[in-house]
The first five atom37 places (N, CA, C, CB, O) and aatype in JSON, in Angstrom:
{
  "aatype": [20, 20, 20, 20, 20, 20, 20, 20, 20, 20, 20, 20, 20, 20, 20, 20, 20, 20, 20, 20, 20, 20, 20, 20, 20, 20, 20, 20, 20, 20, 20, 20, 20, 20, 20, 20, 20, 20, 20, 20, 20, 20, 20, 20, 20, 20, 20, 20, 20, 20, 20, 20, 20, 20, 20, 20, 20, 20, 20, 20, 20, 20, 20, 20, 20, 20, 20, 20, 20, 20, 20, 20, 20, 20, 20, 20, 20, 20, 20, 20, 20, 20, 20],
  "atom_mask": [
    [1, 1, 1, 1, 1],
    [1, 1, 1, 1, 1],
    [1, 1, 1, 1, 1],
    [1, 1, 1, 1, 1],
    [1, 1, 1, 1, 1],
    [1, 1, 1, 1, 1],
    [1, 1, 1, 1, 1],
    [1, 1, 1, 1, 1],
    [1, 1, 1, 1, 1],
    [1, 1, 1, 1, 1],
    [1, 1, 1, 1, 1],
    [1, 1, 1, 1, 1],
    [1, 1, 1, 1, 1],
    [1, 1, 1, 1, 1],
    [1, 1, 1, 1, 1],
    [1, 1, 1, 1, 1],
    [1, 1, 1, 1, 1],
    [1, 1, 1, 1, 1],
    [1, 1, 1, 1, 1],
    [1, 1, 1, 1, 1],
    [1, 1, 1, 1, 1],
    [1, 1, 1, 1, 1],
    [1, 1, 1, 1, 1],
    [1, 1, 1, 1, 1],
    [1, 1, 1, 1, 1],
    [1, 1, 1, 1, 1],
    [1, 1, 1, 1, 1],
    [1, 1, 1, 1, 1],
    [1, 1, 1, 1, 1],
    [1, 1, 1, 1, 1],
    [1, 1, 1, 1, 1],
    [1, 1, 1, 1, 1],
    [1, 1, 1, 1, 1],
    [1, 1, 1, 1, 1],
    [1, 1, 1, 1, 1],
    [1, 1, 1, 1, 1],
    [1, 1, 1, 1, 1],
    [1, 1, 1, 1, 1],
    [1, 1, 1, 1, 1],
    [1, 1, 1, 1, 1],
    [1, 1, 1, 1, 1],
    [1, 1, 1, 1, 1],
    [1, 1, 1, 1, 1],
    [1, 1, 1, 1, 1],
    [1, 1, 1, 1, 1],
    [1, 1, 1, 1, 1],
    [1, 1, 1, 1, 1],
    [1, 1, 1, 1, 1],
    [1, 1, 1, 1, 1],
    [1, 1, 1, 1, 1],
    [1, 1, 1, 1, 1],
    [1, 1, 1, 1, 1],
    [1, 1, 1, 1, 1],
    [1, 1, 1, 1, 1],
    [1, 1, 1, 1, 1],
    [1, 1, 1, 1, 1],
    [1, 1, 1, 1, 1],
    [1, 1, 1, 1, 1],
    [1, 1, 1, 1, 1],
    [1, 1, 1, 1, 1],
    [1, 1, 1, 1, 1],
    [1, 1, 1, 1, 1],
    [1, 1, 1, 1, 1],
    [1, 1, 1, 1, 1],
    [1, 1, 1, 1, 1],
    [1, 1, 1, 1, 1],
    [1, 1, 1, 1, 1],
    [1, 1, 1, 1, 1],
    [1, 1, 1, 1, 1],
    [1, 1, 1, 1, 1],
    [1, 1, 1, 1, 1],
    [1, 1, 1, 1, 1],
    [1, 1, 1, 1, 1],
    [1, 1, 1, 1, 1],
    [1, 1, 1, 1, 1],
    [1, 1, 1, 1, 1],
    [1, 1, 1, 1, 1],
    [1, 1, 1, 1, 1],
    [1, 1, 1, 1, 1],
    [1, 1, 1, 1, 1],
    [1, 1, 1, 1, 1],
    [1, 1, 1, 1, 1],
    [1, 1, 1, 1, 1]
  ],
  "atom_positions": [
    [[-145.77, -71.3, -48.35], [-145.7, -69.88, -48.55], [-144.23, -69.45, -48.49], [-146.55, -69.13, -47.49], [-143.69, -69.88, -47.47]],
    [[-143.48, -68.76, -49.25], [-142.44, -68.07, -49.7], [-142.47, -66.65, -49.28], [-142.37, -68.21, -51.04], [-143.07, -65.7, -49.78]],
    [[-141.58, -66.73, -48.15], [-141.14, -65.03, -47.6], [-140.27, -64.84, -48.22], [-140.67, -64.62, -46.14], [-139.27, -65.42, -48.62]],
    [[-141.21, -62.99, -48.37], [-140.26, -62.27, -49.0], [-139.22, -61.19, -48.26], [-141.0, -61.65, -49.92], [-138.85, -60.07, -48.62]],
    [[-139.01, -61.7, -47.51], [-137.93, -60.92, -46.07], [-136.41, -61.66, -46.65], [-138.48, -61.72, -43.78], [-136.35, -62.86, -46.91]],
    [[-135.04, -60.54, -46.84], [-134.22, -60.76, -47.08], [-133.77, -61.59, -46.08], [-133.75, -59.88, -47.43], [-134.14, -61.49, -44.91]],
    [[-132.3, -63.14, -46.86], [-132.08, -63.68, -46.07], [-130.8, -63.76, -45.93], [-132.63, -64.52, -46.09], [-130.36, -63.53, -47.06]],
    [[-129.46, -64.05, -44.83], [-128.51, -64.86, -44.68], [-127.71, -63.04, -44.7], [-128.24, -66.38, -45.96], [-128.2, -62.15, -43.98]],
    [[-126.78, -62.84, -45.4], [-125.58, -61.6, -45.37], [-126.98, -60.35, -45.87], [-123.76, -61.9, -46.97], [-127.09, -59.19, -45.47]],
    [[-127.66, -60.9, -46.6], [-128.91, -59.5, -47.02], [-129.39, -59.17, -45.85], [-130.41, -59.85, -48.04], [-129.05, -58.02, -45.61]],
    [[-130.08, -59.68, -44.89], [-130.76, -59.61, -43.83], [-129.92, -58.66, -43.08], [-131.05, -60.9, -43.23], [-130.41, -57.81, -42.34]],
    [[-128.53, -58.83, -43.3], [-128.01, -57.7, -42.49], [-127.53, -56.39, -43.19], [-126.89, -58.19, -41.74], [-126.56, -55.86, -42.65]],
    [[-127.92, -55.92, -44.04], [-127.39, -54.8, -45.35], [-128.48, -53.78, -44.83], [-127.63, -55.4, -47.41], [-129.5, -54.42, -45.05]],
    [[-128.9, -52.57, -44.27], [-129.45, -52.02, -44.31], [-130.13, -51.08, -45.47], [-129.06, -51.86, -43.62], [-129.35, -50.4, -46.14]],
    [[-131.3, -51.02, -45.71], [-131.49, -50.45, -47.11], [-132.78, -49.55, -47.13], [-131.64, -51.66, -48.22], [-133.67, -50.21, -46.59]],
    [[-133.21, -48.43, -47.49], [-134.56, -47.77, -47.55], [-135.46, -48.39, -48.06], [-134.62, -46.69, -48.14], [-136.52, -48.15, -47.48]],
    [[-135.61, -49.39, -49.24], [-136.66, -50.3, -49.85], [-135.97, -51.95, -50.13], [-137.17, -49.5, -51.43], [-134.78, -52.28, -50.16]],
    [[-136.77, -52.51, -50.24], [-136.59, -53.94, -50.58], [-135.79, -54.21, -52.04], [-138.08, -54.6, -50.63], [-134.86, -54.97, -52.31]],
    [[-136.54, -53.29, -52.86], [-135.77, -53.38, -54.54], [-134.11, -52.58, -54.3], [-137.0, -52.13, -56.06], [-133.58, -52.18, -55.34]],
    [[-133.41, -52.39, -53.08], [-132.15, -52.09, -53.44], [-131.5, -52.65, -54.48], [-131.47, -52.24, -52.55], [-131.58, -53.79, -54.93]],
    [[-130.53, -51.26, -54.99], [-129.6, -52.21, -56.33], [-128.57, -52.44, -55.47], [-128.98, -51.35, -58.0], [-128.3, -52.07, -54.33]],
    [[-127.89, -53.35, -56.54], [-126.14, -53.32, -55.89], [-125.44, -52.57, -55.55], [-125.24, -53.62, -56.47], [-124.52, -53.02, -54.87]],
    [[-125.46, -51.14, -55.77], [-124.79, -49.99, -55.63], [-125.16, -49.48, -54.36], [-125.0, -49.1, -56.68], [-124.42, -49.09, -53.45]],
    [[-126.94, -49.54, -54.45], [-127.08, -49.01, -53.1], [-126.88, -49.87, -51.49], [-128.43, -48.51, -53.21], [-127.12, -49.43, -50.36]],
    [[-126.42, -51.08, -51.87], [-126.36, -52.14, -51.44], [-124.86, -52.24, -50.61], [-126.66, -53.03, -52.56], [-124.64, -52.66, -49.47]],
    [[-123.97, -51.7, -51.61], [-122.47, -51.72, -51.64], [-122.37, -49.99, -50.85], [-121.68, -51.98, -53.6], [-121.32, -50.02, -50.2]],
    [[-122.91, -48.83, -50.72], [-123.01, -48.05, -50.39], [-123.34, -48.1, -49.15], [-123.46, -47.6, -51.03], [-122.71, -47.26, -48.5]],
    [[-124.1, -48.76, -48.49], [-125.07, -48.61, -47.34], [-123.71, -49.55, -46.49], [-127.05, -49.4, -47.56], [-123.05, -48.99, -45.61]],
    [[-123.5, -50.66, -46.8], [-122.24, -51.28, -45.86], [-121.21, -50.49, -45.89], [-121.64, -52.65, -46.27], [-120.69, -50.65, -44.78]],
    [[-120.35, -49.43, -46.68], [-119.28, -48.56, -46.79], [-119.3, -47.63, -45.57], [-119.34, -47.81, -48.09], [-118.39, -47.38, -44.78]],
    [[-121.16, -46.98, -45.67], [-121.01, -46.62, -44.63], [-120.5, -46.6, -43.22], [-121.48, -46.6, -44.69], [-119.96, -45.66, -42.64]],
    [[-120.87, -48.28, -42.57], [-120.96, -48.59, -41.28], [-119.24, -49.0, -41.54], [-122.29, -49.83, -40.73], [-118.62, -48.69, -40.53]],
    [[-118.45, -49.52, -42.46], [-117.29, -49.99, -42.65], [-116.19, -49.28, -41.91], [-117.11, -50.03, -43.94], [-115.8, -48.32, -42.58]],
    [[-115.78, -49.37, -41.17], [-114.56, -48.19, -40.08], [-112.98, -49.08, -40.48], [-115.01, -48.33, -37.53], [-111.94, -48.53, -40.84]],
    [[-113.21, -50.51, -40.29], [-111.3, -51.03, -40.21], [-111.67, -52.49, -40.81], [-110.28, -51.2, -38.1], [-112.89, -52.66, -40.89]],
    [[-111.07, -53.32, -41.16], [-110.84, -54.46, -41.61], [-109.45, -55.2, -41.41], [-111.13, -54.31, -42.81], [-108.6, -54.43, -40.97]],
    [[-109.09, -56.21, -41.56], [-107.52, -56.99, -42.4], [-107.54, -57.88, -42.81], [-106.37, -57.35, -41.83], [-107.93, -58.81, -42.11]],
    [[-107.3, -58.03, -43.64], [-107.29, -59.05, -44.76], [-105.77, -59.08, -45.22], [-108.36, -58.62, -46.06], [-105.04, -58.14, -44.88]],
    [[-105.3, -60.08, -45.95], [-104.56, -60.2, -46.46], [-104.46, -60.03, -47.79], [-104.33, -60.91, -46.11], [-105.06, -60.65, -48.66]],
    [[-103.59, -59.08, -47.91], [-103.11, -58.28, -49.34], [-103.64, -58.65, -50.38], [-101.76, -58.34, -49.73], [-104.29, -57.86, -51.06]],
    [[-103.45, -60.05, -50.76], [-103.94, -60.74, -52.25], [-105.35, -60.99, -52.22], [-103.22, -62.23, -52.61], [-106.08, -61.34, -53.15]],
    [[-105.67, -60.73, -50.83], [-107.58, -60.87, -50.63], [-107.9, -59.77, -51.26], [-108.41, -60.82, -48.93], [-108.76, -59.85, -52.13]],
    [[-107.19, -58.27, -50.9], [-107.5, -56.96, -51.42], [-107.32, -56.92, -52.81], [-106.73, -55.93, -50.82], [-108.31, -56.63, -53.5]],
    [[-106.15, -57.17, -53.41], [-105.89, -57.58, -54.85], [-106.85, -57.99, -55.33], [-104.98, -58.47, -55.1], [-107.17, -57.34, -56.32]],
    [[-107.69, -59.01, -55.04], [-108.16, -60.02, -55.76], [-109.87, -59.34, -55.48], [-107.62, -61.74, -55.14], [-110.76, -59.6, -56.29]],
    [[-110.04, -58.76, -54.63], [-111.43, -58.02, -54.45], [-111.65, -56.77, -55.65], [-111.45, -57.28, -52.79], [-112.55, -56.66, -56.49]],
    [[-110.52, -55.91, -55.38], [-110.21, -54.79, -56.43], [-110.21, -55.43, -58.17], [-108.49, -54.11, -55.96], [-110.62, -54.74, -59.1]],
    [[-109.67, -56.85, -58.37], [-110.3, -57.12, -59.73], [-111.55, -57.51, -60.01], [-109.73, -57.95, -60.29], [-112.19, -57.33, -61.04]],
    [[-111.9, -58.18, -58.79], [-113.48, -58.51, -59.01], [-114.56, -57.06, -59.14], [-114.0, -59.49, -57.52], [-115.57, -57.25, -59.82]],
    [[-114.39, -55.73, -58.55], [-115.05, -54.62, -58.57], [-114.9, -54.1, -59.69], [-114.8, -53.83, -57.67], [-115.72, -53.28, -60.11]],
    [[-113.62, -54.54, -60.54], [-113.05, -53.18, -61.93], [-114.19, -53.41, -62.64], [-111.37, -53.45, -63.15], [-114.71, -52.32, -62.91]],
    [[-114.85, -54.4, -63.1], [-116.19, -54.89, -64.24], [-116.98, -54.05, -63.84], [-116.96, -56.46, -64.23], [-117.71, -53.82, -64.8]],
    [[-117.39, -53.26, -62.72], [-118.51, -52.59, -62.12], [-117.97, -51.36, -62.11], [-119.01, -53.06, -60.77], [-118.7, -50.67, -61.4]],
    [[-116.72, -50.45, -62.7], [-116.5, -49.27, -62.65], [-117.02, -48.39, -63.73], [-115.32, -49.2, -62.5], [-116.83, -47.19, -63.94]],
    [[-117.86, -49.45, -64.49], [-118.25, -48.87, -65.91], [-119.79, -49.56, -66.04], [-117.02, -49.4, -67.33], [-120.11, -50.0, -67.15]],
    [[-120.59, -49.65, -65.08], [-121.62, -49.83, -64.41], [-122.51, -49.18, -64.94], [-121.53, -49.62, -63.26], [-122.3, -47.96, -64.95]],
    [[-124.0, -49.72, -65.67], [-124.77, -48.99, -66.3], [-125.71, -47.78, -65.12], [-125.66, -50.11, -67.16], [-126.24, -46.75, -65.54]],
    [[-125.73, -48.21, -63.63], [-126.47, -48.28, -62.53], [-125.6, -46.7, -62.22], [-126.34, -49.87, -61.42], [-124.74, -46.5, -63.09]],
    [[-125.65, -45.99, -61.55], [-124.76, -44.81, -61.41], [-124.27, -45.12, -59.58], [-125.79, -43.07, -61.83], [-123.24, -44.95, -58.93]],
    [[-125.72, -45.66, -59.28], [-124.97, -45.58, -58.06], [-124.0, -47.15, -57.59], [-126.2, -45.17, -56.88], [-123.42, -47.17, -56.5]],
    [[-123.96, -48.06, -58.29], [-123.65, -48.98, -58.41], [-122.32, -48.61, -58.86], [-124.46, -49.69, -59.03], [-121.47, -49.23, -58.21]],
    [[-121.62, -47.51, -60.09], [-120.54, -47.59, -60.35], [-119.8, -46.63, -59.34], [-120.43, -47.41, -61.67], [-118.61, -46.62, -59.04]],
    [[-120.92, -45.74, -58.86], [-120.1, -44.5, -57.71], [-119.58, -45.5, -56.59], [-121.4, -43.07, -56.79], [-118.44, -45.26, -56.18]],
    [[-120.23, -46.61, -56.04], [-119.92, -47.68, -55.16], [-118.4, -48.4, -55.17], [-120.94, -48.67, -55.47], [-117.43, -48.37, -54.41]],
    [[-118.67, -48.99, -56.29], [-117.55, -49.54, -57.24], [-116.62, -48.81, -57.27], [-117.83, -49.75, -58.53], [-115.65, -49.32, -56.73]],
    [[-116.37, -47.42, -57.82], [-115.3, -46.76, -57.5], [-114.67, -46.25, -56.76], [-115.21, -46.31, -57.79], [-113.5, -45.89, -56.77]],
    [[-116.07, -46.15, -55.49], [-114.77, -45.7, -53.91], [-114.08, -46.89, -53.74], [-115.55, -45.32, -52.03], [-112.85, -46.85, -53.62]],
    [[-114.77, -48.1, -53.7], [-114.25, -49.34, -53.17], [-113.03, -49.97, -53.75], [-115.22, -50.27, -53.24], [-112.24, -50.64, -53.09]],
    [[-112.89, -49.56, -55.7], [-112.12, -50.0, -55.97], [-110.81, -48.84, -55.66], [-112.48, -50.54, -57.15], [-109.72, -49.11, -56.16]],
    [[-110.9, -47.95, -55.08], [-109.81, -47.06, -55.0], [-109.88, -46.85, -53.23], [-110.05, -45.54, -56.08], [-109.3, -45.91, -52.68]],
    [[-110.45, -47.55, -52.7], [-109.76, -48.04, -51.39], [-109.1, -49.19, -51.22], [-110.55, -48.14, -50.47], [-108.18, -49.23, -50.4]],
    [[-109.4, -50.19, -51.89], [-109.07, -51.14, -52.37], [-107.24, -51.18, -52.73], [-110.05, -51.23, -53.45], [-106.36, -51.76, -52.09]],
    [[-107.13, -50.3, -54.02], [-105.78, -50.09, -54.15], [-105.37, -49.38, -53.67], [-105.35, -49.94, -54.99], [-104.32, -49.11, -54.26]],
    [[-105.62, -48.3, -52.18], [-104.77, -47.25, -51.65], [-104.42, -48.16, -50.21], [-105.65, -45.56, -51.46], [-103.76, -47.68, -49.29]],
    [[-104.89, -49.38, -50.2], [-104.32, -50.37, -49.12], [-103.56, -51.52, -49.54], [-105.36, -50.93, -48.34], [-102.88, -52.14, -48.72]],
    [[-103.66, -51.93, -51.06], [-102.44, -52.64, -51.66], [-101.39, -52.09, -51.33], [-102.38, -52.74, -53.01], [-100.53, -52.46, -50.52]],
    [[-101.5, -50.49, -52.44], [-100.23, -49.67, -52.28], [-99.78, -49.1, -50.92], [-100.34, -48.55, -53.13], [-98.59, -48.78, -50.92]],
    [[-100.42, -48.91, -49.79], [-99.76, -49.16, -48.12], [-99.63, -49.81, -48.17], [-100.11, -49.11, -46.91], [-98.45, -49.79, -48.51]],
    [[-100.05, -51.28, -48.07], [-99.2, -52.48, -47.74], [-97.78, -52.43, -48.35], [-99.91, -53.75, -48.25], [-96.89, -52.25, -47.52]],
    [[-97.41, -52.56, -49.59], [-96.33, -52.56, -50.85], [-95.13, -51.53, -50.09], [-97.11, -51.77, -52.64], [-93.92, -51.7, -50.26]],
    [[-95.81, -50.29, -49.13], [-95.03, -49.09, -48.94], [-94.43, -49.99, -47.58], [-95.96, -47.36, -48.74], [-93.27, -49.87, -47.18]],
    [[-95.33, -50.82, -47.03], [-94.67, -51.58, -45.72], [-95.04, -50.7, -44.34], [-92.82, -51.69, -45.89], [-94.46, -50.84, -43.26]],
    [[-96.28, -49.65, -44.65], [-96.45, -48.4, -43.71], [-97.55, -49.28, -43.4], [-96.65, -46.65, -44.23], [-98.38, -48.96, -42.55]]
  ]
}
């Protein structure tokens, strides 16, 4: 028998239904999200992987996509400022 209970990084995504999309998926972790650090080219390199999703057929999937990718680059560009 095959459970259908999310597993591994899903299991921890909080979501109102099981059929979450990606958006609402990427939304629901933003929430709880307060601080991070990563290293710069990690951020770089996250912000190109999101740009394909700023033009997102899903609405809430691209509204996701676009906070993220414009937090994304407003912590490149602090880093770059050296602030």
């Amino acid at each position: 028998m095959t459970s259908t209970q999310p597993r591994g990084l899903h299991a921890l995504i909080p979501t109102s239904h099981t059929g979450a999309t990606p958006g609402e998926r990427a939304a629901s972790q933003l929430l709880h999200l307060r601080q991070a650090s990563v290293p710069v080219p990690v951020l770089a390199a996250a912000a190109e992987l999101i740009a394909p999703h700023l033009e997102d057929a899903d609405p809430v999937t691209r509204q996701a996509a676009v906070a993220v990718h414009a937090r994304l680059l407003a912590a490149v560009e602090e880093a770059a400022r050296g602030t």
